[in-house]
mmCIF file of the N, C-alpha and C atoms, coordinates in Angstrom:
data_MODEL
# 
_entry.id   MODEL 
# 
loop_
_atom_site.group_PDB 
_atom_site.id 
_atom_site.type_symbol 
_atom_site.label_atom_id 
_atom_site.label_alt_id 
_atom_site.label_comp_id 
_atom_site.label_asym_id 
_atom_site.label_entity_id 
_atom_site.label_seq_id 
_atom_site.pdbx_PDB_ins_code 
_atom_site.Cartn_x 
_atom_site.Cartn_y 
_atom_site.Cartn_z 
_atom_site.occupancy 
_atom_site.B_iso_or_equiv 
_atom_site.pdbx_formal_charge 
_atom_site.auth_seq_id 
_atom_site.auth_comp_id 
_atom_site.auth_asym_id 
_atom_site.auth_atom_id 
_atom_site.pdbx_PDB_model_num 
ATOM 1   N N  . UNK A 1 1  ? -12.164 29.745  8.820   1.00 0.00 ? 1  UNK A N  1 
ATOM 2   C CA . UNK A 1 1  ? -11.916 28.322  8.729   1.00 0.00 ? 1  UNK A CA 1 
ATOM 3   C C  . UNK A 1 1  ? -11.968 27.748  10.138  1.00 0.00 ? 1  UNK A C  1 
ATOM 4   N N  . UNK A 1 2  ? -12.576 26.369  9.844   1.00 0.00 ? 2  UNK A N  1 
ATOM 5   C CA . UNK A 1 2  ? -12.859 25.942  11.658  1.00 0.00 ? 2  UNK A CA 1 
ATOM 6   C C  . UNK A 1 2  ? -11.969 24.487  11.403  1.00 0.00 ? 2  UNK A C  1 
ATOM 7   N N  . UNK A 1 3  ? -11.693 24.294  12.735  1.00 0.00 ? 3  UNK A N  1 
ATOM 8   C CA . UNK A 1 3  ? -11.093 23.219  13.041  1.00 0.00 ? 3  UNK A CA 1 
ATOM 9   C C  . UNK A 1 3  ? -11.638 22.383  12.834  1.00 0.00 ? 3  UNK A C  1 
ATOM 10  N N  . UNK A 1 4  ? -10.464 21.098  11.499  1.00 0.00 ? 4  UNK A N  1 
ATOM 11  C CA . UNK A 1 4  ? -11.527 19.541  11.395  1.00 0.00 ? 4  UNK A CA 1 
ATOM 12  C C  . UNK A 1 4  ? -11.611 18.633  12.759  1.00 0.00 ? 4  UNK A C  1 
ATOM 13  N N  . UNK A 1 5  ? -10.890 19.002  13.632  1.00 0.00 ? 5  UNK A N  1 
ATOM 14  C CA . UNK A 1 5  ? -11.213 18.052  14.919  1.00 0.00 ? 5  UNK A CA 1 
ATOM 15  C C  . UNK A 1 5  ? -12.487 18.370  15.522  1.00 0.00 ? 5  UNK A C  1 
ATOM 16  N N  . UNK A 1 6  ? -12.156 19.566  16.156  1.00 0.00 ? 6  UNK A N  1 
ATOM 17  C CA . UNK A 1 6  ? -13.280 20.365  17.534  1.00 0.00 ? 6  UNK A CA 1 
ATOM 18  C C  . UNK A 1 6  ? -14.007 21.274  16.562  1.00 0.00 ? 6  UNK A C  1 
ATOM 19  N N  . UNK A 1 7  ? -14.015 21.969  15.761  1.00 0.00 ? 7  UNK A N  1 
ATOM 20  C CA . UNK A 1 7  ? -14.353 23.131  14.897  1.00 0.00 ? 7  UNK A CA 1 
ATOM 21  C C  . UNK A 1 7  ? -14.242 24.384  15.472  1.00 0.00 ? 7  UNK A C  1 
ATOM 22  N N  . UNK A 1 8  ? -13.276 24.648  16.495  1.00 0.00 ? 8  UNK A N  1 
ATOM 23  C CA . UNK A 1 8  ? -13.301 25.919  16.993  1.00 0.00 ? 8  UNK A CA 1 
ATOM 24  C C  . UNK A 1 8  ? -12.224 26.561  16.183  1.00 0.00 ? 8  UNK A C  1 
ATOM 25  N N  . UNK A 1 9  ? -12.585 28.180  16.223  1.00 0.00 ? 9  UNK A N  1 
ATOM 26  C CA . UNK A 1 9  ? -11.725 28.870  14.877  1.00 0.00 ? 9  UNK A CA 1 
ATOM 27  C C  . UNK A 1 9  ? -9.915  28.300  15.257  1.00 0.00 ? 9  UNK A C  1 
ATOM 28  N N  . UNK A 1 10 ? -9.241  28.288  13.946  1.00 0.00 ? 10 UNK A N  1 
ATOM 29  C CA . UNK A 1 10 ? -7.927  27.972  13.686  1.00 0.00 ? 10 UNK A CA 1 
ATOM 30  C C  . UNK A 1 10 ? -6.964  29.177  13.851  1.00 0.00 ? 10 UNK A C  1 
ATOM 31  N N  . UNK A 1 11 ? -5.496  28.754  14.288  1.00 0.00 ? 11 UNK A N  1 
ATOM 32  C CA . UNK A 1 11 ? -4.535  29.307  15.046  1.00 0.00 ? 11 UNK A CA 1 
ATOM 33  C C  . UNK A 1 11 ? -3.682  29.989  13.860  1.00 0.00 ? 11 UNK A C  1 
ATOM 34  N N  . UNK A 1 12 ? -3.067  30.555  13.533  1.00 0.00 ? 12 UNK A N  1 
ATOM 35  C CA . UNK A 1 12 ? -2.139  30.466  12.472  1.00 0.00 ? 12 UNK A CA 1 
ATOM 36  C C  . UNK A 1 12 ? -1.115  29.417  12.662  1.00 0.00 ? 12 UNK A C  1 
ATOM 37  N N  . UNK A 1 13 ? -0.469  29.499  13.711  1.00 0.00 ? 13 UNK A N  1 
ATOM 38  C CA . UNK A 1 13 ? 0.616   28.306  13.922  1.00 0.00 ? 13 UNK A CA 1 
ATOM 39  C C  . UNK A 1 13 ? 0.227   27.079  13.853  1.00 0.00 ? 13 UNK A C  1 
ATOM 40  N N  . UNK A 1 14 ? -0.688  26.323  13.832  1.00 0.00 ? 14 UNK A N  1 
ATOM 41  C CA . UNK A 1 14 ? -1.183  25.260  13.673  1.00 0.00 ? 14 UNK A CA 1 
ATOM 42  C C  . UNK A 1 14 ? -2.081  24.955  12.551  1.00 0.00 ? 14 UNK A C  1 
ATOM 43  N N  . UNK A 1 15 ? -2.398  25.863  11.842  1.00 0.00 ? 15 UNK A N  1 
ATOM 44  C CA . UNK A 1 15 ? -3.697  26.036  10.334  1.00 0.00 ? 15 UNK A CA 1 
ATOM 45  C C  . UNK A 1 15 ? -3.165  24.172  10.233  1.00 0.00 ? 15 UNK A C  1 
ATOM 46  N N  . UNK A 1 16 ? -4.482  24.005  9.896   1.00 0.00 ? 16 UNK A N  1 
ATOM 47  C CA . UNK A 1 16 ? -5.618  24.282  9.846   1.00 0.00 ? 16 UNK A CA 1 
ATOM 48  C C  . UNK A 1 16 ? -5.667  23.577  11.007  1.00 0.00 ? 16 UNK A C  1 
ATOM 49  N N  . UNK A 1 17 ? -5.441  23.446  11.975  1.00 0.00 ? 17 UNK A N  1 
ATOM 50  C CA . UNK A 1 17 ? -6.357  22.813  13.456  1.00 0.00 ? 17 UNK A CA 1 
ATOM 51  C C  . UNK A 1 17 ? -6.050  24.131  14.399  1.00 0.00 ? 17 UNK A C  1 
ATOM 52  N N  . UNK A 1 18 ? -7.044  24.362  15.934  1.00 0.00 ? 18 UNK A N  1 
ATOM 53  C CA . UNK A 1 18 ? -6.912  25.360  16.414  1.00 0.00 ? 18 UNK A CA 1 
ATOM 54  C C  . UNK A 1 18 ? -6.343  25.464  17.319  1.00 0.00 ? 18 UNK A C  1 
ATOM 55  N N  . UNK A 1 19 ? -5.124  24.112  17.492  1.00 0.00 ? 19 UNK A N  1 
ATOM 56  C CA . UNK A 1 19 ? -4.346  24.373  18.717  1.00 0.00 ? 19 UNK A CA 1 
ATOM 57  C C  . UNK A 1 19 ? -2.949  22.904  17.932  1.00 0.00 ? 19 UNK A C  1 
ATOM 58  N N  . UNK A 1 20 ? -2.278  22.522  19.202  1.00 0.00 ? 20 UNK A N  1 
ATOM 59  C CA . UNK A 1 20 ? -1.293  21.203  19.093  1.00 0.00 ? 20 UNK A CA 1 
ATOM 60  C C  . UNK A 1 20 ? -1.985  20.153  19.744  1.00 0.00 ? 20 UNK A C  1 
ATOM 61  N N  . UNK A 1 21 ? -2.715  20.195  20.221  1.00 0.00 ? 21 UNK A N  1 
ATOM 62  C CA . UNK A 1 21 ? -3.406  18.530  20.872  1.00 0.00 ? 21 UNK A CA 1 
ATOM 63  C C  . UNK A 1 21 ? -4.131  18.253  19.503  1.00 0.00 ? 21 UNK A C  1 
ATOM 64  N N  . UNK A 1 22 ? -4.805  19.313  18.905  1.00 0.00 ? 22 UNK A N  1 
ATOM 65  C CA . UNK A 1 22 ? -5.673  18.576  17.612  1.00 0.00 ? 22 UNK A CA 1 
ATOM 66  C C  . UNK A 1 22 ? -4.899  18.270  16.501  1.00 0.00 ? 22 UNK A C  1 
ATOM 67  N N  . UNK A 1 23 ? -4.101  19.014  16.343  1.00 0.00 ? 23 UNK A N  1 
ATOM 68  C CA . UNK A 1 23 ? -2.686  18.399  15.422  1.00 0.00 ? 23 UNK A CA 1 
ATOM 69  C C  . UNK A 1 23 ? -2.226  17.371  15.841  1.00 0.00 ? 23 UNK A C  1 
ATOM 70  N N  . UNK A 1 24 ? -2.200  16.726  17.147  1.00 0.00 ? 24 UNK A N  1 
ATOM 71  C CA . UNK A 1 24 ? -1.317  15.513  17.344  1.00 0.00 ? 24 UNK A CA 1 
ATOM 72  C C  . UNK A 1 24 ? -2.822  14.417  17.502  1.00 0.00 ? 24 UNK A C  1 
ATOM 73  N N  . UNK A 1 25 ? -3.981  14.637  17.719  1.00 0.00 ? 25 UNK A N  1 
ATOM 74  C CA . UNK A 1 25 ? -4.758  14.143  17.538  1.00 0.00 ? 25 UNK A CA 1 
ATOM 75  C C  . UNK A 1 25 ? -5.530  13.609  15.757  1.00 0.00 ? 25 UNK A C  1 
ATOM 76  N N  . UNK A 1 26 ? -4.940  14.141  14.776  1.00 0.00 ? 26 UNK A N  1 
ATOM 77  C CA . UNK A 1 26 ? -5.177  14.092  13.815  1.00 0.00 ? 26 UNK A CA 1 
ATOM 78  C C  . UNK A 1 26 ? -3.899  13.336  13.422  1.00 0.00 ? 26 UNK A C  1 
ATOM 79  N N  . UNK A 1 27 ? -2.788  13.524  13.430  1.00 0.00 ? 27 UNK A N  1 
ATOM 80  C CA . UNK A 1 27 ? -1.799  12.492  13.534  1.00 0.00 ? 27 UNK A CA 1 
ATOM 81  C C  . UNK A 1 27 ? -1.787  11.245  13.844  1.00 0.00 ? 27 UNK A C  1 
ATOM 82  N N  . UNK A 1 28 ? -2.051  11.013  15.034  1.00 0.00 ? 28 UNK A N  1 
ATOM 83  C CA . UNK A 1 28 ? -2.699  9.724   15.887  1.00 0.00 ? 28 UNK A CA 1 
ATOM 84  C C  . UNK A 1 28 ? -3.080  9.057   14.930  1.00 0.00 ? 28 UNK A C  1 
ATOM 85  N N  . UNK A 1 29 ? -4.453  9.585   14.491  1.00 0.00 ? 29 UNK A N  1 
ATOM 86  C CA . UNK A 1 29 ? -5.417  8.777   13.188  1.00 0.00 ? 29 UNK A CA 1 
ATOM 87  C C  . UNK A 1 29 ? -5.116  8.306   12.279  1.00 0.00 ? 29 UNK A C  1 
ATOM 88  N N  . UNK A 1 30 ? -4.288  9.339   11.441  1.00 0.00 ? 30 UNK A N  1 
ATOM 89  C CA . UNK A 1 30 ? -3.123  8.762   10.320  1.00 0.00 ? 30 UNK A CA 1 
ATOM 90  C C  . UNK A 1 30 ? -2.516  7.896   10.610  1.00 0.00 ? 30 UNK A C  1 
ATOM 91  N N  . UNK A 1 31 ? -1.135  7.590   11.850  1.00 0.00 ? 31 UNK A N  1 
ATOM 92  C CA . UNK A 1 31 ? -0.571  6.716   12.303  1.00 0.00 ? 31 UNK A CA 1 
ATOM 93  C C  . UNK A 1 31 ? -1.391  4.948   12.826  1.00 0.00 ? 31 UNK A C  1 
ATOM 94  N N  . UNK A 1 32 ? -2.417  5.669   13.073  1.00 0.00 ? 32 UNK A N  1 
ATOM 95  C CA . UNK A 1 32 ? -3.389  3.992   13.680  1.00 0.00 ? 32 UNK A CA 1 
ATOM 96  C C  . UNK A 1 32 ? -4.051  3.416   12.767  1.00 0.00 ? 32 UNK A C  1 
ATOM 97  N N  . UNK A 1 33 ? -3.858  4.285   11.357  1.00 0.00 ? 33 UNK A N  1 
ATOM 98  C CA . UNK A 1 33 ? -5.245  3.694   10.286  1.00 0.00 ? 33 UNK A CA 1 
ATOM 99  C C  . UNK A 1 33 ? -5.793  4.121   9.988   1.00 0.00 ? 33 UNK A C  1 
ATOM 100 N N  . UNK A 1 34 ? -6.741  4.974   11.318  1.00 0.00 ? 34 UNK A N  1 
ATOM 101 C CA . UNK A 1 34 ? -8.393  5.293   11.186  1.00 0.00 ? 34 UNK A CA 1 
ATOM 102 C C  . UNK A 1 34 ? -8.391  6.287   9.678   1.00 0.00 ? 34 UNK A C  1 
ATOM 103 N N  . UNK A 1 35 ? -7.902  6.636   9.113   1.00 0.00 ? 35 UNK A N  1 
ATOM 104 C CA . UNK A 1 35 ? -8.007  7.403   8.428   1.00 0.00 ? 35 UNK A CA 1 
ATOM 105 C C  . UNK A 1 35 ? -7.604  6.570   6.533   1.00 0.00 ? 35 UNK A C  1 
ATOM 106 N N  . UNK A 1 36 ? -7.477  5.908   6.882   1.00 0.00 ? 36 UNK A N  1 
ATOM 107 C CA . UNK A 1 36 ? -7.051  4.603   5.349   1.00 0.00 ? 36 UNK A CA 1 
ATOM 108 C C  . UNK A 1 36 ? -8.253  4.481   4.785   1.00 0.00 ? 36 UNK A C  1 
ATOM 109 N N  . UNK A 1 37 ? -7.963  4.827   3.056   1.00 0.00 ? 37 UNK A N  1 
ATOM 110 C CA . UNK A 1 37 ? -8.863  4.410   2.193   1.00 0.00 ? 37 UNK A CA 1 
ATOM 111 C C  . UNK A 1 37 ? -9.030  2.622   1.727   1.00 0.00 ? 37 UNK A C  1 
ATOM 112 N N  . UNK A 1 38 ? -9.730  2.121   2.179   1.00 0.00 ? 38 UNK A N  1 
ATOM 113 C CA . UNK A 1 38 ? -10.172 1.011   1.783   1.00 0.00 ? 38 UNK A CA 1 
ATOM 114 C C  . UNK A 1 38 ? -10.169 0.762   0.633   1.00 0.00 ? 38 UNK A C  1 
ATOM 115 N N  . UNK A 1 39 ? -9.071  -0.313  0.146   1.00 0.00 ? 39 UNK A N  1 
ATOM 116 C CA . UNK A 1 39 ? -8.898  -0.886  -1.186  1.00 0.00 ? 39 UNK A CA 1 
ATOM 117 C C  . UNK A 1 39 ? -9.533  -2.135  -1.855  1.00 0.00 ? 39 UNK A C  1 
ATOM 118 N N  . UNK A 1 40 ? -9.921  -1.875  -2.870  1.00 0.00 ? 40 UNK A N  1 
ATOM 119 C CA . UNK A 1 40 ? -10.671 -2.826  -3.285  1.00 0.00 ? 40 UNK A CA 1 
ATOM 120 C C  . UNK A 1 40 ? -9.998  -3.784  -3.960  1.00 0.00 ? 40 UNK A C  1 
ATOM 121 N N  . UNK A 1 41 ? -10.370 -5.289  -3.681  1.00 0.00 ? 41 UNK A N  1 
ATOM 122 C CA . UNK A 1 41 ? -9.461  -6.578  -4.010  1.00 0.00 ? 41 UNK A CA 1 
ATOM 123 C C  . UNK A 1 41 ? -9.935  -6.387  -5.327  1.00 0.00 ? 41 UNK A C  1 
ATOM 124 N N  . UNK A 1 42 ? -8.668  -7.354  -5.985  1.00 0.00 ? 42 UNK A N  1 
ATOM 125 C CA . UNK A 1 42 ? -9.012  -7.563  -7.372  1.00 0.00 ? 42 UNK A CA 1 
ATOM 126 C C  . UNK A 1 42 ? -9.481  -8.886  -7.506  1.00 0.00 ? 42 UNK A C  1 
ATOM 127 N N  . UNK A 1 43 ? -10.639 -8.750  -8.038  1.00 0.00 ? 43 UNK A N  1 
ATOM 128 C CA . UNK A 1 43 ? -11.362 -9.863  -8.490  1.00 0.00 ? 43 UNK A CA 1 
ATOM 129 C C  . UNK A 1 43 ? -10.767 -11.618 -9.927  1.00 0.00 ? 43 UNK A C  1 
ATOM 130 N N  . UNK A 1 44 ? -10.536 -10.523 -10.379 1.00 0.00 ? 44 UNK A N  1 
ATOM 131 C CA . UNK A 1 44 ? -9.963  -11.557 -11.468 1.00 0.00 ? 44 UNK A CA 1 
ATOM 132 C C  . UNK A 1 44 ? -8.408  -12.021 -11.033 1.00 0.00 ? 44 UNK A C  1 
ATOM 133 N N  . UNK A 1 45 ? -8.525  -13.719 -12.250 1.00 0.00 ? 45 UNK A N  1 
ATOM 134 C CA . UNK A 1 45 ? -7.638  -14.168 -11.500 1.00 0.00 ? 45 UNK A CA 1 
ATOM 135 C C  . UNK A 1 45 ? -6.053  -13.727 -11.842 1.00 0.00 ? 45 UNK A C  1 
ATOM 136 N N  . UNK A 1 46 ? -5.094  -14.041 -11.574 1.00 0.00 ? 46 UNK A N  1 
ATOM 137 C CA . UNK A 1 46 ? -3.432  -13.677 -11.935 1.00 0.00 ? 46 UNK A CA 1 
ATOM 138 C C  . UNK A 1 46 ? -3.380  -13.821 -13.623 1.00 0.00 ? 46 UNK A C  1 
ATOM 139 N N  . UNK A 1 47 ? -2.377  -12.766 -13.932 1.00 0.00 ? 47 UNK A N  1 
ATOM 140 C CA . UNK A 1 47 ? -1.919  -12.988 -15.314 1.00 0.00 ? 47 UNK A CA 1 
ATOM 141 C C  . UNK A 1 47 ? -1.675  -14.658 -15.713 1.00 0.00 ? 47 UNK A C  1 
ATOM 142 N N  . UNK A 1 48 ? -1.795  -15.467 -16.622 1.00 0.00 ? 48 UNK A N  1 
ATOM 143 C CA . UNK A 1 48 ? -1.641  -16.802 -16.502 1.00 0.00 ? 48 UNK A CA 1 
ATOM 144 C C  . UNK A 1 48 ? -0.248  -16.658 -17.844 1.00 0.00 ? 48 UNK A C  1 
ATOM 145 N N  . UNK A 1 49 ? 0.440   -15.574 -18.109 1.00 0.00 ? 49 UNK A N  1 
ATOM 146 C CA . UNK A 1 49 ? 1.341   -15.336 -19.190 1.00 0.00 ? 49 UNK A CA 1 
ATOM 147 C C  . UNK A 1 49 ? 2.632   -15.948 -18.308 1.00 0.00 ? 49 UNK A C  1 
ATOM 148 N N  . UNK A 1 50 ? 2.809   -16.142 -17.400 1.00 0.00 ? 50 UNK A N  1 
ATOM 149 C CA . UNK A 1 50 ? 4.138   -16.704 -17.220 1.00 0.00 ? 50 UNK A CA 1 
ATOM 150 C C  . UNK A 1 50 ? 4.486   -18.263 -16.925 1.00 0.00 ? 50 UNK A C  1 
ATOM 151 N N  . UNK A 1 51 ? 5.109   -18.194 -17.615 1.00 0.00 ? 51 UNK A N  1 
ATOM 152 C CA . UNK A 1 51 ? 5.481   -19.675 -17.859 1.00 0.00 ? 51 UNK A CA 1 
ATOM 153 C C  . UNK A 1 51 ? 6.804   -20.192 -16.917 1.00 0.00 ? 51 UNK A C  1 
ATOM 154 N N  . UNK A 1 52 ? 7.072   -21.320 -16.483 1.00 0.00 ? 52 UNK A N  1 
ATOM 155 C CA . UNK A 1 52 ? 7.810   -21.964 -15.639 1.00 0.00 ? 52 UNK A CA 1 
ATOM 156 C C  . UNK A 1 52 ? 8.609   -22.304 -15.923 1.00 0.00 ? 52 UNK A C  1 
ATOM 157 N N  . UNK A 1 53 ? 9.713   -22.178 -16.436 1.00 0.00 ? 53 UNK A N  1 
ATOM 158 C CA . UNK A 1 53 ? 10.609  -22.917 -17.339 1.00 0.00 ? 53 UNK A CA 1 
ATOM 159 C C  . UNK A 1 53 ? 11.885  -22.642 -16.235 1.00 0.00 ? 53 UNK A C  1 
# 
């Protein structure tokens, strides 16, 4: 198994990255975003079932 950062072979103490900078570098990503699935707006409009009373 190779490292998803650098791809150099993986550590046991760190599986799956092959050191702690690529673990905290893969962190980073999570924490800033870069790594967010893009959600798709909903098109249609609001339930119109509630009433104001």
């Amino acid at each position: 198994m190779s490292c998803p950062i650098c791809s150099k072979p993986t550590e046991g103490a760190y599986k799956p990255f092959c050191s702690r900078r690529c673990a905290d570098v893969d962190l980073q990503r999570w924490l800033t975003g870069r790594y967010a699935i893009p959600a798709e707006e909903d098109e249609s409009p609001p339930d119109a079932d509630f009433s104001e009373d």
